[in-house]
PDB file with one MODEL, atoms N, CA, C and O in Angstrom:
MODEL        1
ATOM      1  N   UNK A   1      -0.849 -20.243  -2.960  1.00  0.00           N
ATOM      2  CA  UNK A   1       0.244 -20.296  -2.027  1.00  0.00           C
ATOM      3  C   UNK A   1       1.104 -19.051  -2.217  1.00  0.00           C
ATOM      4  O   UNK A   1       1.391 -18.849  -3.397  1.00  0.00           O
ATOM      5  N   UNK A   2       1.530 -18.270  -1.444  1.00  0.00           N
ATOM      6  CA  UNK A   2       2.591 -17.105  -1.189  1.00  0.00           C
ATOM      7  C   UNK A   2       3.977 -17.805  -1.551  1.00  0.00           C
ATOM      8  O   UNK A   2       4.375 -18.943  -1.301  1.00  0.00           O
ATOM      9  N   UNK A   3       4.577 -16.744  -2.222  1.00  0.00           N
ATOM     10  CA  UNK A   3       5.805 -17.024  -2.598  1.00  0.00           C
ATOM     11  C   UNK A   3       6.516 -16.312  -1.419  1.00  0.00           C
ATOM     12  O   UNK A   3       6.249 -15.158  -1.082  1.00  0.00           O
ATOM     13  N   UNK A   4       7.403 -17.063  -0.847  1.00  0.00           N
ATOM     14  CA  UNK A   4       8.475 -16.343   0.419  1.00  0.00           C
ATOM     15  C   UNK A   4       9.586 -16.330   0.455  1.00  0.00           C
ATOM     16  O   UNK A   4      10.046 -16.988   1.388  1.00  0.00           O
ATOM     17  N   UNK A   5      10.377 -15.794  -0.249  1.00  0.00           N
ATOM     18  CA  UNK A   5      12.162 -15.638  -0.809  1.00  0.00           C
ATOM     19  C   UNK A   5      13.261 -15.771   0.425  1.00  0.00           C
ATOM     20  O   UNK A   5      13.571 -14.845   1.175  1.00  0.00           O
ATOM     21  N   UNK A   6      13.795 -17.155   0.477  1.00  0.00           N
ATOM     22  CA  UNK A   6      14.804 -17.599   1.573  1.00  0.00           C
ATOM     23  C   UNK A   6      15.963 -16.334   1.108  1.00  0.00           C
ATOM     24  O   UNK A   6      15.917 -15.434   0.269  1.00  0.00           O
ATOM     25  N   UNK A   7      16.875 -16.724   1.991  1.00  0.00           N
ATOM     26  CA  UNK A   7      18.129 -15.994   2.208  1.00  0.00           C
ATOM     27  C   UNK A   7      18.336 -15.840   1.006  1.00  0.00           C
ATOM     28  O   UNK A   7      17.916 -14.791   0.517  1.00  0.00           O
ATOM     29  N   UNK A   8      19.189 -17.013  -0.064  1.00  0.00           N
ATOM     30  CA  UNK A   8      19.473 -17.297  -1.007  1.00  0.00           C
ATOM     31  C   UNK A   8      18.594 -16.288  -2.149  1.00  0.00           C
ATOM     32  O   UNK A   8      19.151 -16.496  -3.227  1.00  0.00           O
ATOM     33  N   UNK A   9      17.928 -15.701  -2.271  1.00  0.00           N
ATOM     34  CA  UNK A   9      16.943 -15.505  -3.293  1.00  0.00           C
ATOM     35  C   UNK A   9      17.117 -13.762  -3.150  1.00  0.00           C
ATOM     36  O   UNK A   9      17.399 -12.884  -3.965  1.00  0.00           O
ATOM     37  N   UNK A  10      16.763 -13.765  -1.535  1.00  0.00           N
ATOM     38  CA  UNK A  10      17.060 -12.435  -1.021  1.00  0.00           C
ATOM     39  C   UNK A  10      18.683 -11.470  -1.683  1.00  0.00           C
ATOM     40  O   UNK A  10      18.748 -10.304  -2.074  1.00  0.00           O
ATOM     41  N   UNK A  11      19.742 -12.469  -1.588  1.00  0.00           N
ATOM     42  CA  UNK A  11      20.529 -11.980  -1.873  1.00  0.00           C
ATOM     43  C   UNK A  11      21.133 -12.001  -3.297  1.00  0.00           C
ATOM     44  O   UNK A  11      21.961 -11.225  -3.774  1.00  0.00           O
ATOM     45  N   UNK A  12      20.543 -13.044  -3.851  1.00  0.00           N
ATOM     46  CA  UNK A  12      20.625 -12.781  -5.246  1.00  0.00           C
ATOM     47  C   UNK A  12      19.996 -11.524  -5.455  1.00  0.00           C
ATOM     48  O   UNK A  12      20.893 -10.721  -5.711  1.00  0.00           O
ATOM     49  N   UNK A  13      18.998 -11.024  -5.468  1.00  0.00           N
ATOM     50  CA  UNK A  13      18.106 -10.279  -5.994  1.00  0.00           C
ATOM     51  C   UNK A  13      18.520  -8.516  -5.761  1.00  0.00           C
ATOM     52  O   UNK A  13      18.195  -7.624  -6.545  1.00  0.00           O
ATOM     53  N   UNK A  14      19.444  -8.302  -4.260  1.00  0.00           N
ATOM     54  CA  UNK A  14      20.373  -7.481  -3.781  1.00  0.00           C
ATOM     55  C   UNK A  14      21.743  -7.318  -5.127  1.00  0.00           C
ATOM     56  O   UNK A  14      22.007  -6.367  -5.862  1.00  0.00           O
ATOM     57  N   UNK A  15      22.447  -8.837  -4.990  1.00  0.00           N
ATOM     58  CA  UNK A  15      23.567  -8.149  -6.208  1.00  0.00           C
ATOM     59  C   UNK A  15      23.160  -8.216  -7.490  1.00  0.00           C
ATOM     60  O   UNK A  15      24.069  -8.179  -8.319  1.00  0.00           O
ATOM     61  N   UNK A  16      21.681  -8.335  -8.032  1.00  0.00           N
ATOM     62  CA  UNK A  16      21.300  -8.160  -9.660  1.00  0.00           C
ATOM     63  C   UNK A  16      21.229  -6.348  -9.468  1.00  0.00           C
ATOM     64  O   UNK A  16      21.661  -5.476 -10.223  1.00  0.00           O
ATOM     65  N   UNK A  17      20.296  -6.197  -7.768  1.00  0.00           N
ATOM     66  CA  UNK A  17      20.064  -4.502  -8.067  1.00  0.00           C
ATOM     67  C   UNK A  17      21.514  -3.703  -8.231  1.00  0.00           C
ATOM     68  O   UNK A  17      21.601  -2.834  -9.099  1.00  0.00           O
ATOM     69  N   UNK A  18      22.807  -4.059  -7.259  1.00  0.00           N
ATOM     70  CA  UNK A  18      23.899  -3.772  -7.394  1.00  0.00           C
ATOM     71  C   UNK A  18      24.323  -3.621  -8.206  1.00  0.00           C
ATOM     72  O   UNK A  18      24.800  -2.533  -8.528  1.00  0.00           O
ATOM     73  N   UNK A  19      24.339  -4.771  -8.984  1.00  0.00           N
ATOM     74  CA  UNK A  19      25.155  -4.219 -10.115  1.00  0.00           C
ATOM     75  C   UNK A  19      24.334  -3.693 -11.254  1.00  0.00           C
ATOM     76  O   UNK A  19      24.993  -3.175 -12.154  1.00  0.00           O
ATOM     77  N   UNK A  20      22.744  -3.724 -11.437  1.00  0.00           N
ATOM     78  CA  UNK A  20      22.032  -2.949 -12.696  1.00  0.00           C
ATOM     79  C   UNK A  20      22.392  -1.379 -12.072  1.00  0.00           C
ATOM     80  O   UNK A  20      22.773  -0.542 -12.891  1.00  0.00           O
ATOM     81  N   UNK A  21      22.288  -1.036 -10.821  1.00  0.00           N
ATOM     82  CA  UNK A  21      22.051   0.622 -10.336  1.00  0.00           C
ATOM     83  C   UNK A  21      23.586   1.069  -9.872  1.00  0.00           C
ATOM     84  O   UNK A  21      24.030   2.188 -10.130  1.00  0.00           O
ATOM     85  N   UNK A  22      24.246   0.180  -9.244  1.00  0.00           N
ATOM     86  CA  UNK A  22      25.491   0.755  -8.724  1.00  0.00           C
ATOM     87  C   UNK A  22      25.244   1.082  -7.320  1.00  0.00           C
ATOM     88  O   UNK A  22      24.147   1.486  -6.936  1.00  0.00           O
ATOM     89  N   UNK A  23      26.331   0.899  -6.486  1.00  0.00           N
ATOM     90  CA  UNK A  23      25.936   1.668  -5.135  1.00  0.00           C
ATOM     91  C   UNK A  23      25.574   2.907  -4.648  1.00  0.00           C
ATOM     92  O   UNK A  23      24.952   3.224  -3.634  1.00  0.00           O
ATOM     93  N   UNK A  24      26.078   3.573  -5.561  1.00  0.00           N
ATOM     94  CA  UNK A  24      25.278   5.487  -5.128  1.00  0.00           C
ATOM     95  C   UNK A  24      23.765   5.535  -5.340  1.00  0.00           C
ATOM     96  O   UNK A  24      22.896   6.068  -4.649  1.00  0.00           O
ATOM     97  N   UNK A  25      23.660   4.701  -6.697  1.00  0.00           N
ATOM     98  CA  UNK A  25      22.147   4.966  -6.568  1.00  0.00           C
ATOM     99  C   UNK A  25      21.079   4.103  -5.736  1.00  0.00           C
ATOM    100  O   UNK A  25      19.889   4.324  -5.958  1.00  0.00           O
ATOM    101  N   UNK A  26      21.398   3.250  -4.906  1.00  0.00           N
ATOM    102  CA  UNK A  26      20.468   2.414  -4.695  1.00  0.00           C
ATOM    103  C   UNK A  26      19.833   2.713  -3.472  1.00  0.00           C
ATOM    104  O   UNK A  26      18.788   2.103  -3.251  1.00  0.00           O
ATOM    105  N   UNK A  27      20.337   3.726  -2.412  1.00  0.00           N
ATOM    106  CA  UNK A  27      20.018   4.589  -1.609  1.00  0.00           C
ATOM    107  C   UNK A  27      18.888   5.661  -1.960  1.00  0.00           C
ATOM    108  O   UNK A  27      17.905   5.887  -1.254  1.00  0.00           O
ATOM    109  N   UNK A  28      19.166   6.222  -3.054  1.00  0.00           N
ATOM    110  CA  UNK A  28      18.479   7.086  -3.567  1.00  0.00           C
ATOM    111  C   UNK A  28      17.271   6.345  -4.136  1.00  0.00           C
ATOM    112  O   UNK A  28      16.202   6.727  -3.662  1.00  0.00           O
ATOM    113  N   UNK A  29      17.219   5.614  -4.821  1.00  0.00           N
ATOM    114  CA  UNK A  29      15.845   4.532  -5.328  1.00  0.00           C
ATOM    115  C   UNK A  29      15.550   3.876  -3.968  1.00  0.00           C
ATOM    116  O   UNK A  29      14.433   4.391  -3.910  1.00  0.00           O
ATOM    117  N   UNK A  30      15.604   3.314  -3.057  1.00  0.00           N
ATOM    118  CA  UNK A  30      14.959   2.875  -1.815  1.00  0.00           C
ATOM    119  C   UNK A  30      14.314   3.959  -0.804  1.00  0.00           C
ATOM    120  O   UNK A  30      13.616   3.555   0.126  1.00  0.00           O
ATOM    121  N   UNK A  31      14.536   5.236  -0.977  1.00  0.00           N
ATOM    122  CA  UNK A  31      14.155   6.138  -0.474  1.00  0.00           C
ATOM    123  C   UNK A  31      12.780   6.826  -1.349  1.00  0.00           C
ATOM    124  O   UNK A  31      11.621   7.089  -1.027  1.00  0.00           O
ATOM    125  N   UNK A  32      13.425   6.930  -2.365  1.00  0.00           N
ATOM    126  CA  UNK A  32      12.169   7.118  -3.393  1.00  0.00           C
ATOM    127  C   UNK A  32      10.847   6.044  -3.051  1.00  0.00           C
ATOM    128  O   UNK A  32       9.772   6.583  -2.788  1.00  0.00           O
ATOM    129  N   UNK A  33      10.911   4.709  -3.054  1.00  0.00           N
ATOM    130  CA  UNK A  33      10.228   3.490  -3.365  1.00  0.00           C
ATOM    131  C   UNK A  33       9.400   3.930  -1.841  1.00  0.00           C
ATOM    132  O   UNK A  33       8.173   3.891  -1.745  1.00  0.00           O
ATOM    133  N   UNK A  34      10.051   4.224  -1.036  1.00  0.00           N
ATOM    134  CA  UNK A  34       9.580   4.830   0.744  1.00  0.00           C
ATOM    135  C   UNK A  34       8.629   5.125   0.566  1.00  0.00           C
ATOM    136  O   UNK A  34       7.574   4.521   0.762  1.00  0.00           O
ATOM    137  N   UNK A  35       8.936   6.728  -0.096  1.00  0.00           N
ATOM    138  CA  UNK A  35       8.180   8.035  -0.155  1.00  0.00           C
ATOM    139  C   UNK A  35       6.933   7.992  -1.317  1.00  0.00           C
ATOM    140  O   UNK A  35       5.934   8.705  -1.416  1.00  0.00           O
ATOM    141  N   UNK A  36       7.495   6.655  -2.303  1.00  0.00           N
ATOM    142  CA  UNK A  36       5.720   6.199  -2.788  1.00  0.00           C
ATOM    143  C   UNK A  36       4.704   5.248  -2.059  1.00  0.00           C
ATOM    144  O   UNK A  36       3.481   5.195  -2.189  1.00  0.00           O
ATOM    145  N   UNK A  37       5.374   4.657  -1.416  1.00  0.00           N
ATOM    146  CA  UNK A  37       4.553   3.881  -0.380  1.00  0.00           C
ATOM    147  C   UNK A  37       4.083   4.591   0.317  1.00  0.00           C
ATOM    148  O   UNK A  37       2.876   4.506   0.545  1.00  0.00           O
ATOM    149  N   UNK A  38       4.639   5.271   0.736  1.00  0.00           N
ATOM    150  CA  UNK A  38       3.570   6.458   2.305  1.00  0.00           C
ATOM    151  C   UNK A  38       2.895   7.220   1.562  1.00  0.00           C
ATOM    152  O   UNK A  38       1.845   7.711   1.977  1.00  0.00           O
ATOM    153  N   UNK A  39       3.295   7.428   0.507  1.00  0.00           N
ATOM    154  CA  UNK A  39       2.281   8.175  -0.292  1.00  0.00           C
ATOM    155  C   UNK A  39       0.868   7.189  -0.767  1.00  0.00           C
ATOM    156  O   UNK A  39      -0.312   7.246  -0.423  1.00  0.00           O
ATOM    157  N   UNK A  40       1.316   6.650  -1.332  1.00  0.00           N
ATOM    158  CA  UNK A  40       0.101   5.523  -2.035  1.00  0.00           C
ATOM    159  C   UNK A  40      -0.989   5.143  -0.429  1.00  0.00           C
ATOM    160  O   UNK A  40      -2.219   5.116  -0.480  1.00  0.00           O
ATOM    161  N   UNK A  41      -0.167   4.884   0.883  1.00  0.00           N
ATOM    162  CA  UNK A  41      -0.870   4.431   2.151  1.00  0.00           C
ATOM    163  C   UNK A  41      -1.849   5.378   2.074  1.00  0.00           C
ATOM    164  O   UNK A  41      -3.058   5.181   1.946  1.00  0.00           O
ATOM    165  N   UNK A  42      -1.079   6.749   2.184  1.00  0.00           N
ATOM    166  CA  UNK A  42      -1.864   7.808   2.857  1.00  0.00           C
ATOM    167  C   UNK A  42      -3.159   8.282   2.062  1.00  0.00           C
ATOM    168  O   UNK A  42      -4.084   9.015   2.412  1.00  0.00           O
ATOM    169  N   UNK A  43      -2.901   7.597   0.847  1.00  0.00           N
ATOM    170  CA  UNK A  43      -4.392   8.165  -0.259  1.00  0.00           C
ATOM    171  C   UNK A  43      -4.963   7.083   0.052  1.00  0.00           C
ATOM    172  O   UNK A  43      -6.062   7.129  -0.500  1.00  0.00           O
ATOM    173  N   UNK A  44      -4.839   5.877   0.763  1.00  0.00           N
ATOM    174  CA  UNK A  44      -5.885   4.187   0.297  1.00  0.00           C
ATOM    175  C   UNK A  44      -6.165   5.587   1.643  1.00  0.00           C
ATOM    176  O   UNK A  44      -6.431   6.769   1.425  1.00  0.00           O
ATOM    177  N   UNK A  45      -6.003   4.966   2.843  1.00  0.00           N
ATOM    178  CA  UNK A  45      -6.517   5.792   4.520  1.00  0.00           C
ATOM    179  C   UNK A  45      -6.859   6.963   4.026  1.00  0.00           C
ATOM    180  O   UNK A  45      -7.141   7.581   5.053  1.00  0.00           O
ATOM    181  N   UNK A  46      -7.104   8.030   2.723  1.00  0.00           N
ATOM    182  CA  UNK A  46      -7.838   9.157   2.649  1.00  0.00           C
ATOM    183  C   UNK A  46      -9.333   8.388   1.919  1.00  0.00           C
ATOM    184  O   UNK A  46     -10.471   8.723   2.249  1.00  0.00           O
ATOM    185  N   UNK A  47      -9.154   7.780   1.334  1.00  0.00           N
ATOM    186  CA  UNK A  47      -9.958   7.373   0.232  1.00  0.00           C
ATOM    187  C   UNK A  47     -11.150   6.006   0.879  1.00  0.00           C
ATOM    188  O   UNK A  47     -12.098   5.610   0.201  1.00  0.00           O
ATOM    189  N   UNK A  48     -10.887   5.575   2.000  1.00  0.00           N
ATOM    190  CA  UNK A  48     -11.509   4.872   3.193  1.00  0.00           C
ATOM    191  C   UNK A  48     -12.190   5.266   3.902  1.00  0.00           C
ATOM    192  O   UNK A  48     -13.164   4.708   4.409  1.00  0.00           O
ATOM    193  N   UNK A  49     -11.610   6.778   4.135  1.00  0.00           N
ATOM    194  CA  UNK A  49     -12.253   7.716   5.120  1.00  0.00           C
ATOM    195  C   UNK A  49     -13.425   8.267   4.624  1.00  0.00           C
ATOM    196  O   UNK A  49     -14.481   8.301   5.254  1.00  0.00           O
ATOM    197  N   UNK A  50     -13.217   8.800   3.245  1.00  0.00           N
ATOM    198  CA  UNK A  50     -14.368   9.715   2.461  1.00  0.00           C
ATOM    199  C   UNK A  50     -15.366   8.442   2.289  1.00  0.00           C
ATOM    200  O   UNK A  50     -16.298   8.745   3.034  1.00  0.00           O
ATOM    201  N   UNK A  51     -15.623   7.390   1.805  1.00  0.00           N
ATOM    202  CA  UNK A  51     -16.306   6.048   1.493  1.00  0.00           C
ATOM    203  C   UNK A  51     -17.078   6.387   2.469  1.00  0.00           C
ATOM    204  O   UNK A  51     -18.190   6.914   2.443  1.00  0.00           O
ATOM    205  N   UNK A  52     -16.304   5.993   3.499  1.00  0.00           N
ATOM    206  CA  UNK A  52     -16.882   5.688   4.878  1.00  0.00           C
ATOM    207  C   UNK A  52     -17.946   7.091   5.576  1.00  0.00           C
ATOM    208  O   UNK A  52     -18.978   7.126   6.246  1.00  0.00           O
ATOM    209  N   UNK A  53     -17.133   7.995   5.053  1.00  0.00           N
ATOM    210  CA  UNK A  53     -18.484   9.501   5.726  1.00  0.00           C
ATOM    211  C   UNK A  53     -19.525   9.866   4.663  1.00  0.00           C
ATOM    212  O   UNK A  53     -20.340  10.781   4.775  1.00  0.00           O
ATOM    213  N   UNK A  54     -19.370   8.847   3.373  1.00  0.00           N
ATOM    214  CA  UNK A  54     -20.721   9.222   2.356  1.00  0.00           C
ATOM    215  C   UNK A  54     -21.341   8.152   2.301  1.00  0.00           C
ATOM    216  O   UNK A  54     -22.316   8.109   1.552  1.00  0.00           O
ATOM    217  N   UNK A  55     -21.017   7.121   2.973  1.00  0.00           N
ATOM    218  CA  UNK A  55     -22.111   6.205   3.433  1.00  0.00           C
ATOM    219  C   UNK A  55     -22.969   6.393   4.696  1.00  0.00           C
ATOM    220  O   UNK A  55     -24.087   5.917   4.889  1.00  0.00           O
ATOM    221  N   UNK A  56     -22.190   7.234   5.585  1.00  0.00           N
ATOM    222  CA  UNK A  56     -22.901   7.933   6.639  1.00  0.00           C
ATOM    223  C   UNK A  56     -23.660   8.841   6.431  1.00  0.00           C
ATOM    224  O   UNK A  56     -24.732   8.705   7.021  1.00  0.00           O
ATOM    225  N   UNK A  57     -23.523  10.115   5.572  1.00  0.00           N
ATOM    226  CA  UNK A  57     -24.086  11.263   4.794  1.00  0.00           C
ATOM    227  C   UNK A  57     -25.423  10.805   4.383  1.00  0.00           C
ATOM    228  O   UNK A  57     -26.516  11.276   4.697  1.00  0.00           O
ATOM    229  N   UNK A  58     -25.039   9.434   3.348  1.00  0.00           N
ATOM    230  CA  UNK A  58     -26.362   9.243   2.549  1.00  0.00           C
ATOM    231  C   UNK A  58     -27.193   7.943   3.455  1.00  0.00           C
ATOM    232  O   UNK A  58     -28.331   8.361   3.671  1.00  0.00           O
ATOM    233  N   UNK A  59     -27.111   7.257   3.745  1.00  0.00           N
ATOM    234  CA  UNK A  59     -27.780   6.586   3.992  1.00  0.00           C
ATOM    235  C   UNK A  59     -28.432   5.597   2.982  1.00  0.00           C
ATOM    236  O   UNK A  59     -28.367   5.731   1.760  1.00  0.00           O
ATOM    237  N   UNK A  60     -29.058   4.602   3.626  1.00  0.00           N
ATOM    238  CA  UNK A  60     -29.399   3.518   3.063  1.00  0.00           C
ATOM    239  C   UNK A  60     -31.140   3.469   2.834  1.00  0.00           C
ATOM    240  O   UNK A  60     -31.725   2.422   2.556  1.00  0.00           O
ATOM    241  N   UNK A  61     -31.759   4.658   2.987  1.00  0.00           N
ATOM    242  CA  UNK A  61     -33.349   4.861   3.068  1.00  0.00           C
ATOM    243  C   UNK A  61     -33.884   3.915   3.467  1.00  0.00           C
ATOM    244  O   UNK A  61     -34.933   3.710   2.856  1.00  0.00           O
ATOM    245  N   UNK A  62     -33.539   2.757   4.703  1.00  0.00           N
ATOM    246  CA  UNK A  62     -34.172   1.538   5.302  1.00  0.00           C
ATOM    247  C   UNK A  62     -34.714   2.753   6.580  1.00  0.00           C
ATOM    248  O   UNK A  62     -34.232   3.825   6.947  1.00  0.00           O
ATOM    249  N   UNK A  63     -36.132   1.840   7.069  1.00  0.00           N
ATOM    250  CA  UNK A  63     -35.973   2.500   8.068  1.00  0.00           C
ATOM    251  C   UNK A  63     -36.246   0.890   9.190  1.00  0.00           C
ATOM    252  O   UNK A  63     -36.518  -0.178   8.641  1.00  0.00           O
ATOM    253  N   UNK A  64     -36.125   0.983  10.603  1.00  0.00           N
ATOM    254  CA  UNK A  64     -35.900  -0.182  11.652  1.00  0.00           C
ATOM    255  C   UNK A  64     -37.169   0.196  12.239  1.00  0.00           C
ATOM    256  O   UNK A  64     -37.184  -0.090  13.437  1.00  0.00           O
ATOM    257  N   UNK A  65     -38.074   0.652  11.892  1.00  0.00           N
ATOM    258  CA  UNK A  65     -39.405   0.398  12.730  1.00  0.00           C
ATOM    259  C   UNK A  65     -40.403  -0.612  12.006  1.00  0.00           C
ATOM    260  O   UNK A  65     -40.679  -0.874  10.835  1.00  0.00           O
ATOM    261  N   UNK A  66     -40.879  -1.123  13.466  1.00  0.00           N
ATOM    262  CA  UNK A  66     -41.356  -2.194  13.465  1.00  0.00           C
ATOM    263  C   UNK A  66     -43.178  -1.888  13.156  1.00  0.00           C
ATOM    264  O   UNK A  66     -43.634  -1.072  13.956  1.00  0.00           O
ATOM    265  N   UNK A  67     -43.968  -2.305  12.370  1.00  0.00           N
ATOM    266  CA  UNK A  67     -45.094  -2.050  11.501  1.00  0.00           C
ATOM    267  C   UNK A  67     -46.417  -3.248  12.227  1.00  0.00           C
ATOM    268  O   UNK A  67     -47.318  -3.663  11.499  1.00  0.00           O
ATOM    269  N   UNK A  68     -46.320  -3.649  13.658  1.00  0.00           N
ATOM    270  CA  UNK A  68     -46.810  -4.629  13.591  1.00  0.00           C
ATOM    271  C   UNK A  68     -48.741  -4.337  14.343  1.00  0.00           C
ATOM    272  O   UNK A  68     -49.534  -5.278  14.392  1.00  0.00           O
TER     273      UNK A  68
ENDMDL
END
């Protein structure tokens, strides 16, 4: 089962970051957290792509003709 954090949970979890980081920084760490996500996306979608054109490259040495 997925855990799904109501309001209540949501906002606890807002004033623990508040007050461990302070308000100046928490802008600056959510922007960061961004710019590893699009980063981390953009290598899974590089790393999908290459899979995907060296399974095309190489092949599977089957061949579909029929022997009858």
């Amino acid at each position: 089962m997925m855990f799904r954090p109501g309001t209540g949970e949501i906002i606890i979890i807002l004033v623990v970051l508040l007050l461990l980081f302070g308000a100046k920084r928490i802008p600056d760490l959510a922007r960061s957290l961004g710019q590893g996500l699009n980063m981390f996306r953009k290598g899974m979608k590089e790393e999908i792509s290459d899979t995907v054109n060296e399974e095309e490259d190489s092949g599977n040495g089957e061949t579909t003709e029929d022997n009858s």
